[in-house]
C-alpha positions in Angstrom: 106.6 76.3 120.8 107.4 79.0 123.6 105.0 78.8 126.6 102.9 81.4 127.2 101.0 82.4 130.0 98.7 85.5 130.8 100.4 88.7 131.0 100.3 92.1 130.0 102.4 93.7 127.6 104.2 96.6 129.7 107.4 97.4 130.3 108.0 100.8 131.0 105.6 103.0 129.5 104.1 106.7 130.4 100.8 108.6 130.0 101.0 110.9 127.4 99.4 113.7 129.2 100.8 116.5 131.5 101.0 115.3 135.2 97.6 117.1 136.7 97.2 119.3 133.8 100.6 121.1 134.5 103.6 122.0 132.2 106.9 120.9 133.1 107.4 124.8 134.2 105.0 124.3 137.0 101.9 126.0 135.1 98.3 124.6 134.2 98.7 124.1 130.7 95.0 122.5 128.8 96.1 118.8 128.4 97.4 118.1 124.4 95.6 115.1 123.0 98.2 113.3 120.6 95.2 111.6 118.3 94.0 115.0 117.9 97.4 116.5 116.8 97.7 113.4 114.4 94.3 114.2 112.7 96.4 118.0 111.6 98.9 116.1 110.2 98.4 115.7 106.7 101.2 114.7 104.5 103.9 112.7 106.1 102.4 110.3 107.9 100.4 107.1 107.3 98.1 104.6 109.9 99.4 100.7 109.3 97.6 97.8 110.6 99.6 95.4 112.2 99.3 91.4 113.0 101.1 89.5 116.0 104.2 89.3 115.4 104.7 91.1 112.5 108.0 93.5 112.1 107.5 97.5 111.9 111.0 98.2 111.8 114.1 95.9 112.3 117.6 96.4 114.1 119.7 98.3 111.6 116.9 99.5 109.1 116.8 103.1 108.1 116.0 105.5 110.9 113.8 107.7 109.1 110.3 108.0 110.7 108.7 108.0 114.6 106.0 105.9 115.6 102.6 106.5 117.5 100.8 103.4 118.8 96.8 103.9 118.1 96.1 100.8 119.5 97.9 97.2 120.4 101.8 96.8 122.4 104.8 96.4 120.4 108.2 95.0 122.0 111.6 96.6 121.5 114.4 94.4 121.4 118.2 94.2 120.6 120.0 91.1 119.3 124.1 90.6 120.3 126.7 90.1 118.1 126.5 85.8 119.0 122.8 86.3 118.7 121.0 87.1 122.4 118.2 88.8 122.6 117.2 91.4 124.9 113.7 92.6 125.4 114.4 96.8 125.7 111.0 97.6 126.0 107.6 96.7 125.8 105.1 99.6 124.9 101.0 100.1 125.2 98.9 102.2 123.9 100.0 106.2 124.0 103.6 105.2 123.3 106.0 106.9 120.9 109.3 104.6 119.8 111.7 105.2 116.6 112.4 108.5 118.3 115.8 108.1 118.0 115.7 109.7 114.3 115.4 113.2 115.9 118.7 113.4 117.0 120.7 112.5 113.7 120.5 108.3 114.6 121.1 106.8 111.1 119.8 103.0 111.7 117.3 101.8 114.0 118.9 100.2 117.3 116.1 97.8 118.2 114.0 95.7 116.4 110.0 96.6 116.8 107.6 93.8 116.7 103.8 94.1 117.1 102.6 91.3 120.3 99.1 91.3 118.8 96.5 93.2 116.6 97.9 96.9 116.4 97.2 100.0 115.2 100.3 102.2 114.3 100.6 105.2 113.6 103.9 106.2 111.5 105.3 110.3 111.2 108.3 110.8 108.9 111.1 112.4 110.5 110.8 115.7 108.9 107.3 116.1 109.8 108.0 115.4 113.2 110.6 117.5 113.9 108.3 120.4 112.8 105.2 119.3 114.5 108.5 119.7 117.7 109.0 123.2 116.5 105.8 124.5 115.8 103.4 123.2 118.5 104.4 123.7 122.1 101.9 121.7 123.4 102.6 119.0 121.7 106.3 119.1 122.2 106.0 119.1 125.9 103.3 116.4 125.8 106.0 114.6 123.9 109.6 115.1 125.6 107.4 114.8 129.0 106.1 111.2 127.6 110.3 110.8 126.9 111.2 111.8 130.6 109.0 109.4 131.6 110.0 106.5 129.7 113.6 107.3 130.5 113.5 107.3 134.5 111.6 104.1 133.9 114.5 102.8 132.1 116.7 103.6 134.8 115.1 101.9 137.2 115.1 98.7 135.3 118.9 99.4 135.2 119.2 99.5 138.8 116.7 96.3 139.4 119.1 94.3 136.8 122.3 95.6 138.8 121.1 95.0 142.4 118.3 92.4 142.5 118.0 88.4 142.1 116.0 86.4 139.4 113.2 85.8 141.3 113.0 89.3 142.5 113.4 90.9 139.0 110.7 88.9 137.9 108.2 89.7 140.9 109.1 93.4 140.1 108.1 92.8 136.4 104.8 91.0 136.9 103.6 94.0 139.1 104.5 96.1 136.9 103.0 94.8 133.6 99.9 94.5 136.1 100.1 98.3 137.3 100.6 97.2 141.1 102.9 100.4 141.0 99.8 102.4 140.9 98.3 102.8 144.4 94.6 101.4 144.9 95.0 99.5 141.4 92.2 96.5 141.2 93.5 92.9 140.0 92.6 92.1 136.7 92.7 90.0 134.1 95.6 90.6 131.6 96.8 89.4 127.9 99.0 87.2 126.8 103.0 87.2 126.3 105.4 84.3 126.1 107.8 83.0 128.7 110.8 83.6 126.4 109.6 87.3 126.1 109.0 87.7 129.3 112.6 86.1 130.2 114.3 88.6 127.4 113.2 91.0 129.8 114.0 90.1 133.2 117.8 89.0 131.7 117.0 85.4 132.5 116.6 81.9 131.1 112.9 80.6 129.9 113.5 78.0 132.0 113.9 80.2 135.3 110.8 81.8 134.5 108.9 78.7 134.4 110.3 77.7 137.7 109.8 81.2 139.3 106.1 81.5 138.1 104.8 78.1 139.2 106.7 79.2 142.3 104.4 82.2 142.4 101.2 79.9 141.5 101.9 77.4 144.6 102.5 79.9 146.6 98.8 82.0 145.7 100.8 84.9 144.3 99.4 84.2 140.8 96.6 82.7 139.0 97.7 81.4 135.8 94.0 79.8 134.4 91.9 81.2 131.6 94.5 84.5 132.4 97.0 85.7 134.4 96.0 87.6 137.6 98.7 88.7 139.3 98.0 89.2 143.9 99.1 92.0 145.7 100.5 89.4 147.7 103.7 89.3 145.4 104.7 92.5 147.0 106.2 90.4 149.7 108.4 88.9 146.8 109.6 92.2 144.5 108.8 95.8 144.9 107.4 98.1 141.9 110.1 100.5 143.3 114.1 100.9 142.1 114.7 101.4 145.9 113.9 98.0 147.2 117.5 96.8 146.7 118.4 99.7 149.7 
């Protein structure tokens, strides 16, 4: 049975709203609300209820449809040839994935799995290129959303390159506990397992054990009913791609 301990299922994800209100050109635009674009889309797209652990889509499947998470995380993850896997991503609320289908991808290239009770939203292909087209507002909610995803991406690229275990996994915890957002209170947070959590940080299960009851000893974390994660494990990693300077 993996171990599991309290954490919250976030990898790199964005707000799906303009920064401030304002368009990527600099002016105020009024904030596009993605659930109340979905309620204008009619045919083409369906609402599916999803358990923990259950598969939406699996590495190599059709590439035919994006995906809009109502409610729940889902994780992103690759498998290698001799059978490794790699947590890619793990997504909240507000996220979009499958996305790759808009730019002629003919198989999925992750596998998307649901960490708990979800709410998914799914848009065929077609209908979601036009929503692109036809709704500005919607598109630049949407390739803003993409933007933000992908610089997040990037710095988990540089944080693999540059940093140590132990530092790669301090960086994660504060991130799956928003420490990257100034003035952010500790809280409480879900669930995820040790192996998922060690797919992500490109470690061993058994490194992450170590490294977290490291953390606990040390007063970093508090690993009871929950895990609570201390602003103190800022002394450890850094939320930012430039510690490693």
């Amino acid at each position: 049975m993996p171990s599991t301990c309290s954490l919250p299922t976030r990898r790199y994800t964005a707000s799906l709203k303009s920064p401030e209100g304002m368009s990527m050109a600099g002016k105020r635009t009024t904030p596009c609300n993605p659930k109340i674009f979905l309620t204008r889309v009619g045919d083409g797209k369906s609402t599916l209820q999803y358990q923990k652990d259950q598969t939406l889509f699996a590495q190599g499947d059709a590439a035919n449809a994006v995906f809009y998470i109502q409610e729940g995380q889902v994780k992103l993850s690759v498998v290698s040839r001799q059978g490794k896997e790699a947590v890619v991503a793990i997504l909240e609320q507000g996220g979009f994935f499958g996305e790759g289908c808009l730019t002629g991808q003919l198989v999925y290239t992750a596998t998307a799995t649901s960490l708990g009770k979800s709410s998914i939203v799914r848009i065929d292909k077609l209908v979601m290129m036009e929503a692109l087209q036809n709704d500005p507002s919607f598109s630049e909610l949407f390739l803003t959303y993409l933007v933000s995803r992908n610089i997040r991406a990037q710095e988990d690229f540089v944080d693999q390159l540059f940093n140590s275990a132990e530092k790669r996994l301090a960086r994660a915890l504060l991130l799956l506990a928003h420490m990257n957002h100034e003035g952010q209170s500790e809280q409480l947070l879900p669930k995820i397992s040790q192996e998922t959590l060690a797919g992500m940080v490109g470690t061993t299960r058994s490194r992450v054990s170590f490294f977290m009851n490291k953390f606990k000893k040390l007063g970093f974390i508090e690993c009871n009913a929950g895990l609570r994660v201390h602003r103190s494990l800022l002394a450890v990693g850094l939320p930012s791609s430039l510690d490693h300077q």
